[in-house]
C-alpha atoms as one frame of an Amber mdcrd trajectory, in Angstrom:
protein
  -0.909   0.956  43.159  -0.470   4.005  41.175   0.244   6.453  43.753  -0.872
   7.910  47.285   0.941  11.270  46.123  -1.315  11.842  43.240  -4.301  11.051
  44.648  -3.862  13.538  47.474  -3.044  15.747  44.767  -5.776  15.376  43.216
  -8.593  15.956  45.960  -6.211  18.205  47.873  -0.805 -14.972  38.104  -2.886
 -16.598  35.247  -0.316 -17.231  33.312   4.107 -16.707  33.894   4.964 -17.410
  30.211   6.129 -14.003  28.936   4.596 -12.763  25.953   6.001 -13.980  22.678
   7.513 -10.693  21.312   8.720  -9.440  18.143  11.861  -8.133  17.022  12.253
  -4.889  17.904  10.256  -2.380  16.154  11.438   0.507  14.027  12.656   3.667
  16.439   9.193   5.458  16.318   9.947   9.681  15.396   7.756  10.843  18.267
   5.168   9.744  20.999   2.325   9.421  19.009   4.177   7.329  17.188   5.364
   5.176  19.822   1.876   5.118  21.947   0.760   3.429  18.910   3.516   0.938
  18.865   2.154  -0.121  22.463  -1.226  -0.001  21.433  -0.523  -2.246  18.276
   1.675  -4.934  20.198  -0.539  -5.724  22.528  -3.836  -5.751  20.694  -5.740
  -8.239  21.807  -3.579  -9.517  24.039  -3.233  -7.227  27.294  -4.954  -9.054
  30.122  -8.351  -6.888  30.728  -9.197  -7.180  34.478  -6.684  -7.436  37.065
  -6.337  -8.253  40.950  -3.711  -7.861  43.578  -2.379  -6.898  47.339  -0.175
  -4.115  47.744   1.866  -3.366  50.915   2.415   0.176  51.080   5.089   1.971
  52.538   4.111   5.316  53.476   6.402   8.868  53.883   6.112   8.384  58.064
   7.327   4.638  57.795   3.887   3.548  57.927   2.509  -0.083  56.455  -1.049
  -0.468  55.032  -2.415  -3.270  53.071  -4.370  -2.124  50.561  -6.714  -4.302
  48.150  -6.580  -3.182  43.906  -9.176  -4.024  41.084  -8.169  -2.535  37.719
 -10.413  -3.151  34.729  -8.935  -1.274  31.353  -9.588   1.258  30.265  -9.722
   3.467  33.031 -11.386   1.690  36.247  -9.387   1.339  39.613 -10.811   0.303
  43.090  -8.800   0.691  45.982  -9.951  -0.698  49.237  -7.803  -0.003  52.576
  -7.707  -2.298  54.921  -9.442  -3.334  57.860 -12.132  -3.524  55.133 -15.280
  -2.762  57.828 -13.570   0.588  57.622 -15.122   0.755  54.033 -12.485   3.062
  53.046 -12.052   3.076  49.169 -10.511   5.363  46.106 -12.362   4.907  43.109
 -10.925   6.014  39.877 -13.543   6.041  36.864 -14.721   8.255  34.417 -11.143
  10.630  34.451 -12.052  11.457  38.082 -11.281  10.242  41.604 -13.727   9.108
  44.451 -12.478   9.308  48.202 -15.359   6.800  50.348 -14.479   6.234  54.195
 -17.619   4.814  56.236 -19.085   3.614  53.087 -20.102   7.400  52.811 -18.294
   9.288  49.273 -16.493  12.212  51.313 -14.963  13.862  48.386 -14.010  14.132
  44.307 -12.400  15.470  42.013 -11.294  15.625  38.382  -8.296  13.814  37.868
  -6.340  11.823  34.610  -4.358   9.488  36.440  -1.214   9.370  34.577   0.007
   5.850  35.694  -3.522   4.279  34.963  -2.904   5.645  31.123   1.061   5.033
  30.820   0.682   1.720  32.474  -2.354   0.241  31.530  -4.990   2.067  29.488
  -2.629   2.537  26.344  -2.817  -0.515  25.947  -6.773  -0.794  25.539  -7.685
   2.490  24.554  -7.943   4.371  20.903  -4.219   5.692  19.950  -5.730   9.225
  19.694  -7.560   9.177  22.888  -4.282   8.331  24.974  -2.326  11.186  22.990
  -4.878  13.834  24.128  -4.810  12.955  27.444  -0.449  12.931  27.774  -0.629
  16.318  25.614  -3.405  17.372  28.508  -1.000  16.193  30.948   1.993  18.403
  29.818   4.023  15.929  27.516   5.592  17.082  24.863   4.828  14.196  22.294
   7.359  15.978  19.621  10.158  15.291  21.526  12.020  11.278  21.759  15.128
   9.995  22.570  16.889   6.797  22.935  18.965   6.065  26.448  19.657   2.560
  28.333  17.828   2.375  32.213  18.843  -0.805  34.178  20.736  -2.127  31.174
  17.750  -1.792  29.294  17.276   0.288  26.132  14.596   2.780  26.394  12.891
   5.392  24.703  12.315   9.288  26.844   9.302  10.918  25.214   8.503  14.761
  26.638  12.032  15.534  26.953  15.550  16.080  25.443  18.493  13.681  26.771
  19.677  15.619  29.976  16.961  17.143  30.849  15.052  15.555  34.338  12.655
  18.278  35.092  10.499  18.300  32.292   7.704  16.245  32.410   8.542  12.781
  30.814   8.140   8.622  30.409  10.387   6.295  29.427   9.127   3.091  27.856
  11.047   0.300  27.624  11.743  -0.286  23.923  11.689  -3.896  23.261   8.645
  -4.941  25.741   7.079  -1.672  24.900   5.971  -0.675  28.943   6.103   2.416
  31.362   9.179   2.442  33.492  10.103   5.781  34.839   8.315   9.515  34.560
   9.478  12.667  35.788   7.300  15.889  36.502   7.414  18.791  38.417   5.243
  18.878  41.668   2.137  20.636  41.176   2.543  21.896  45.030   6.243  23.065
  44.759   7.223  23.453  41.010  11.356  23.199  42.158  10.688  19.567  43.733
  10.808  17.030  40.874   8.536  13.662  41.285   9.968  10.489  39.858   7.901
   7.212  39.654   9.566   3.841  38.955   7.707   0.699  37.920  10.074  -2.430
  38.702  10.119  -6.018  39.508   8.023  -6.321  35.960   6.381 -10.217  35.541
   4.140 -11.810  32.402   1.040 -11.722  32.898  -1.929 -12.735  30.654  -0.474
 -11.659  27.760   1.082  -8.612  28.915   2.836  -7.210  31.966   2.457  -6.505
  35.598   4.967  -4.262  37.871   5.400  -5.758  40.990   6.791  -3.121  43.118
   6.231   1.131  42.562   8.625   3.631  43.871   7.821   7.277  44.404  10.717
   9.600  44.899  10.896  13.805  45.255  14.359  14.705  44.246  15.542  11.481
  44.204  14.522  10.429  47.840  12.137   7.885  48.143   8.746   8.482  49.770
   6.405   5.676  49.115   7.153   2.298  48.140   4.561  -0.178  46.786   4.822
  -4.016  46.597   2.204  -6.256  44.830   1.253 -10.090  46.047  -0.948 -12.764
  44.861  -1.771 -11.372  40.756  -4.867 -12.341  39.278  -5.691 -11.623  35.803
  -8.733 -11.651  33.693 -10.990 -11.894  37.001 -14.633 -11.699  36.285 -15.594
  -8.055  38.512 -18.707  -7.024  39.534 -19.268  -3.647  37.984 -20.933  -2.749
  40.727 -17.379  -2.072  42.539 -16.750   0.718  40.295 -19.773   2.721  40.350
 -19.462   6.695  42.095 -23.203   6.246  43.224 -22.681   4.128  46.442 -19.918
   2.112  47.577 -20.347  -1.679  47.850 -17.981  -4.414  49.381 -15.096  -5.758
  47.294 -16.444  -9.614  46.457 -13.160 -10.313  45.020 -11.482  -9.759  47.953
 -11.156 -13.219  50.242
């Protein structure tokens, strides 16, 4: 989930009832306006621990399974399989731990982008999600209305047009991350799109099922979720920097 690309960057179903929603909300002026509209729809409601499988498709045609644990805000454990490889990602505390052997090999600062758009907005105080976009290069002033898949949408970070520019679309009635754009941070030409598809209720909010990672529109890295569990009770233990410890949740 959320992206081999950016983490090399960066150290370089409970329920299928969909969630009762209202009509659609006023067009918000800006994206503090409309990271607030997230926030308020799904007070309360967003599922707060969540489990899954992801096959993952890398660049070289490669297949890995790897094993997620996302508790909002801001915790993700990724274990790799064969787990007696004990190689894990940790993302906690706006940083991101690399473990192989059981041993941490590396860190580094990092605001995952996809963990806030995706998942944290939804938990997290309106302002503290605004400072970390703005940190992140979106320009909050800017919002537009277009249709993706049929769907209308709302573009915050850039004018209609414009696909270079770092941006997210949110879908505007269910009120989640669809699509970004944003410049690669290696090659500033090459233009990195992330898709979130194959959405399903879940626990009172939403889960993306499959994740697609393109550079200039060709796709590198696919991801596709299996067996969603939400609201599982997680050993905090999993998340802690200090000294890597089996997934339990894993079976």
């Amino acid at each position: 989930m959320l992206g081999l690309p950016m983490i090399l960057c960066a150290l370089s179903l409970t329920s299928g009832v969909a969630p009762r929603l209202p009509e659609l909300a006023s067009k918000p002026k800006n994206g503090n306006e409309l990271i607030a509209q997230m926030r308020d729809r799904y007070s309360g409601k967003w599922y707060r621990t969540v489990t899954f499988t992801q096959k993952t498709t890398l660049p070289d045609g490669k297949v890995e399974t790897w094993y997620e644990a996302l508790e909002l805000p801001g915790k993700l454990r990724i274990d790799v399989a064969p787990l007696d490889s004990m190689k894990a990602i940790l993302f906690r505390n706006d940083s991101v731990y690399r473990f192989e052997g059981g041993r941490l090999k590396d860190s580094a600062a990092f605001v995952h982008p996809l963990m806030v758009l995706g998942f944290d907005v939804y938990e997290a105080p309106v302002s503290e999600t605004v400072t970390k976009l703005q940190n992140l290069k979106f320009d909050l002033s800017k919002l537009y209305q277009t249709k993706w898949k049929g769907r209308l949408t709302y573009v915050v970070g850039a004018t209609q047009g414009d696909t270079t520019s770092p941006q997210f679309w949110i879908d505007a009635e269910r009120l989640y991350f669809v699509r970004s754009f944003e410049p690669s941070k290696k090659d500033p030409a090459a233009i990195n799109e992330t898709r979130f598809e194959r959405y399903i209720p879940l626990a009172g909010g939403w889960l993306e099922m499959e994740v697609l990672f393109l550079t200039n529109g060709e796709q590198r890295v696919k991801e596709e979720y299996s067996n969603p569990k939400a609201n599982v009770k997680l050993d905090p233990a999993i998340f802690d920097p200090r000294a890597w410890k089996a997934p339990g949740w894993v079976k």
